[in-house]
C-alpha positions, 0 to 999 in steps of 0.5 A: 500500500502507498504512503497516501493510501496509509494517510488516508486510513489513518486520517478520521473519516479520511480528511487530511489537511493541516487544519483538520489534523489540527482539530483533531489534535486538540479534540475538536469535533468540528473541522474548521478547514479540511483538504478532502481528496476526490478519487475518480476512476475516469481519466482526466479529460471526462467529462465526469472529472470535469463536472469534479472539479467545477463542483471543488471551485464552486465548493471552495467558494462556497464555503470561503475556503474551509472546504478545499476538494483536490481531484485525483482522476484516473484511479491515481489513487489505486482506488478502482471504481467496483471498491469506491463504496466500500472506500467512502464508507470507511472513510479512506477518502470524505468524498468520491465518484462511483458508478451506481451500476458496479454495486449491485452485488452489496446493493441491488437498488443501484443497478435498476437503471441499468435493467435493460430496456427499462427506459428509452431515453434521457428524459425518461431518466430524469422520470425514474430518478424522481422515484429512484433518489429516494430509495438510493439516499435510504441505501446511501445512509446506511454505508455511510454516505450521503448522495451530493449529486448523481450524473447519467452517461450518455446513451450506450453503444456496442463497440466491434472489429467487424459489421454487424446487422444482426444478433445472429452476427454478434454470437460468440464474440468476446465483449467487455461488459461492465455490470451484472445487467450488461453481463447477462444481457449479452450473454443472453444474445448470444455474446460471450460477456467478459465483466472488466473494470474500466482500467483494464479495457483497453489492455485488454484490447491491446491483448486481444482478450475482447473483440468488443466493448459496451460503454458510452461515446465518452468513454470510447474516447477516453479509450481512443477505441479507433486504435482496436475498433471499427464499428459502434452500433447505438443500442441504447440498452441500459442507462447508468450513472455516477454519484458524488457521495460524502463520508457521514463521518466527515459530513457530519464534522462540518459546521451546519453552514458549511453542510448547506453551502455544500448542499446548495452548489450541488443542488444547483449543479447538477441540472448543469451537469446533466445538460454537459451529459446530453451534449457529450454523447453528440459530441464524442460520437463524432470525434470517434466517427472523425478518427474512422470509427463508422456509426452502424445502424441498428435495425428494427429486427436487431432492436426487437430481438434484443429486447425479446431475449432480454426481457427477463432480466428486468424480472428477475431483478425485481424478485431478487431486489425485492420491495423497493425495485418493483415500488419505483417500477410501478410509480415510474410506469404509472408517471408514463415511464 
C-alpha cells in the first residue's frame, strides 16, 4: 500500500489537511478547514472529472475556503471504481465518484437503471430518478454516505472489429461488459460477456482478450477505441450513472453552514451537469466517427430481438431486489415511464 493510501486510513473519516489534523489534535469535533481528496476512476479529460472539479471551485467558494476538494482522476489513487463504496464508507477518502451500476452485488437498488430496456431515453431518466433518489439516499445512509449529486452517461453503444446487422452476427464474440445487467444481457444474445473494470479495457484490447466493448461515446474516447475498433452500433440498452457521495463521518464534522453551502452548489449543479451529459454523447460520437470509427445502424429486427431475449432480466431483478425495485417500477410506469 502507498504512503497516501496509509494517510488516508489513518486520517478520521479520511480528511487530511493541516487544519483538520489540527482539530483533531486538540479534540475538536468540528473541522474548521479540511483538504478532502476526490478519487475518480475516469481519466482526466471526462467529462465526469470535469463536472469534479467545477463542483471543488464552486465548493471552495462556497464555503470561503474551509472546504478545499483536490481531484485525483484516473484511479491515481489505486482506488478502482467496483471498491469506491466500500472506500467512502470507511472513510479512506470524505468524498468520491462511483458508478451506481458496479454495486449491485452489496446493493441491488443501484443497478435498476441499468435493467435493460427499462427506459428509452434521457428524459425518461430524469422520470425514474424522481422515484429512484429516494430509495438510493435510504441505501446511501446506511454505508455511510450521503448522495451530493448523481450524473447519467450518455446513451450506450456496442463497440466491434467487424459489421454487424444482426444478433445472429454478434454470437460468440468476446465483449467487455461492465455490470451484472450488461453481463447477462449479452450473454443472453448470444455474446460471450467478459465483466472488466474500466482500467483494464483497453489492455485488454491491446491483448486481444475482447473483440468488443459496451460503454458510452465518452468513454470510447477516453479509450481512443479507433486504435482496436471499427464499428459502434447505438443500442441504447441500459442507462447508468455516477454519484458524488460524502463520508457521514466527515459530513457530519462540518459546521451546519458549511453542510448547506455544500448542499446548495450541488443542488444547483447538477441540472448543469446533466445538460454537459446530453451534449457529450453528440459530441464524442463524432470525434470517434472523425478518427474512422463508422456509426452502424441498428435495425428494427436487431432492436426487437434484443429486447425479446432480454426481457427477463428486468424480472428477475425485481424478485431478487425485492420491495423497493418493483415500488419505483410501478410509480415510474404509472408517471408514463
Amino acid at each position: 500500500m502507498t504512503d497516501l493510501h496509509s494517510t488516508l486510513r489513518r486520517a478520521k473519516g479520511g480528511i487530511v489537511g493541516l487544519a483538520a489534523v489540527t482539530a483533531l489534535t486538540f479534540g475538536s469535533t468540528v473541522a474548521l478547514a479540511a483538504d478532502w481528496d476526490l478519487p475518480l476512476a475516469w481519466p482526466d479529460g471526462n467529462f465526469h472529472v470535469k463536472n469534479a472539479k467545477v463542483f471543488a471551485a464552486e465548493v471552495k467558494k462556497a464555503t470561503g475556503g474551509d472546504i478545499n476538494i483536490n481531484i485525483h482522476a484516473g484511479g491515481s489513487l489505486g482506488f478502482k471504481g467496483p471498491e469506491m463504496m466500500t472506500v467512502l464508507r470507511d472513510g479512506l477518502v470524505p468524498i468520491g465518484d462511483f458508478y451506481l451500476g458496479q454495486q449491485v452485488g452489496e446493493v441491488p437498488i443501484m443497478g435498476l437503471e441499468g435493467q435493460p430496456y427499462l427506459v428509452d431515453g434521457i428524459d425518461g431518466l430524469k422520470k425514474l430518478y424522481k422515484f429512484w433518489r429516494p430509495e438510493l439516499d435510504k441505501k446511501a445512509k446506511e454505508y455511510n454516505m450521503k448522495i451530493l449529486y448523481q450524473v447519467p452517461w450518455p446513451r450506450q453503444y456496442v463497440y466491434t472489429k467487424v459489421p454487424v446487422s444482426s444478433v445472429a452476427d454478434l454470437k460468440g464474440i468476446k465483449i467487455r461488459t461492465y455490470s451484472r445487467s450488461t453481463t447477462a444481457l449479452f450473454n443472453k444474445i448470444g455474446m460471450t460477456a467478459v465483466q472488466l473494470p474500466w482500467g483494464e479495457v483497453v489492455p485488454s484490447l491491446a491483448a486481444g482478450t475482447i473483440d468488443a466493448v459496451t460503454t458510452s461515446a465518452s468513454s470510447g474516447v477516453d479509450g481512443k477505441f479507433w486504435e482496436f475498433l471499427k464499428f459502434m452500433y447505438p443500442t441504447s440498452h441500459v442507462w447508468g450513472s455516477n454519484i458524488v457521495a460524502v463520508n457521514l463521518d466527515a459530513w457530519n464534522g462540518l459546521k451546519p453552514a458549511t453542510r448547506k453551502a455544500i448542499l446548495e452548489v450541488a443542488a444547483r449543479l447538477e441540472p448543469t451537469f446533466w445538460d454537459v451529459s446530453r451534449v457529450e454523447n453528440a459530441d464524442k460520437a463524432k470525434i470517434l466517427n472523425d478518427n474512422g470509427v463508422a456509426m452502424g445502424k441498428v435495425s428494427g429486427a436487431m432492436m426487437n430481438d434484443m429486447q425479446t431475449m432480454t426481457s427477463s432480466i428486468l424480472d428477475d431483478y425485481i424478485k431478487e431486489t425485492g420491495p423497493s425495485a418493483a415500488r419505483v417500477i410501478k410509480a415510474f410506469k404509472a408517471a408514463g415511464g
